[in-house]
C-alpha positions in Angstrom: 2.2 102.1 44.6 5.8 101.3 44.1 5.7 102.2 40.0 4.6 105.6 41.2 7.4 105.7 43.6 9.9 104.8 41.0 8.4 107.1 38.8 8.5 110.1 40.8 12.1 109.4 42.1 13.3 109.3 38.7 11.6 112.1 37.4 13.1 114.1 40.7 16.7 112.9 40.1 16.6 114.2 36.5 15.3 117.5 37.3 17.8 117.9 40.4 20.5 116.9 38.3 19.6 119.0 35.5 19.3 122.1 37.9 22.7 121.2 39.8 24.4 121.3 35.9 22.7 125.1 35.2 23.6 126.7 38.4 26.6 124.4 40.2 28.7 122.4 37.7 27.9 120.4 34.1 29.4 117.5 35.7 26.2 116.9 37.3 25.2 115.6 34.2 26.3 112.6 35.1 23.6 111.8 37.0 20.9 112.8 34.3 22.9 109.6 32.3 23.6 107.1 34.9 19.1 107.5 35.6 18.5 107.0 32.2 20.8 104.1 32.2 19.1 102.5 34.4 15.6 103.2 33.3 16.9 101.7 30.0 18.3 98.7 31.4 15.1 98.2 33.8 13.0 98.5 31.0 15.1 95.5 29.3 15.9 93.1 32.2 12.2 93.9 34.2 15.1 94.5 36.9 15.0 97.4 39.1 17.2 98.1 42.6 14.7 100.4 43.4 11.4 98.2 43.5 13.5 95.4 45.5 14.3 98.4 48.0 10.9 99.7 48.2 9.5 95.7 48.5 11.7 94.8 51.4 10.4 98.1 53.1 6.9 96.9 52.2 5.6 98.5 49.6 3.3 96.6 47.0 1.8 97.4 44.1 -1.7 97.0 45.3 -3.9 99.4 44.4 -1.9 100.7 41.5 -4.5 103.0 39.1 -2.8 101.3 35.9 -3.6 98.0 37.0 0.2 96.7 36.5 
């Protein structure tokens, strides 16, 4: 459950970002980078602010369809 989460809100914060550069300011930009910073470095520590958020509000990764 909690890799889907992660998924999704990355996915989410790309597109926002990416829309906010087209129609308010390129700066937003930014944003696009710092997520795929830190989908870079999650990917090469296993380290992820996200999952320890979503585990302290109780969400496990029971029942997860990929069987991670």
């Amino acid at each position: 459950m909690k890799n889907k989460i992660i998924h999704a809100f990355a996915g989410a914060m790309i597109l926002v970002s990416i829309l906010l550069s087209v129609y308010v300011n390129q700066n937003w930009l930014w944003l696009t980078g710092f997520v795929g910073v830190n989908l870079l470095q999650s990917s090469m520590t296993n380290w992820c602010l996200l999952d320890k958020i979503l585990g302290k509000m109780g969400y496990t990764n029971e029942g997860n369809s990929c069987g991670v």
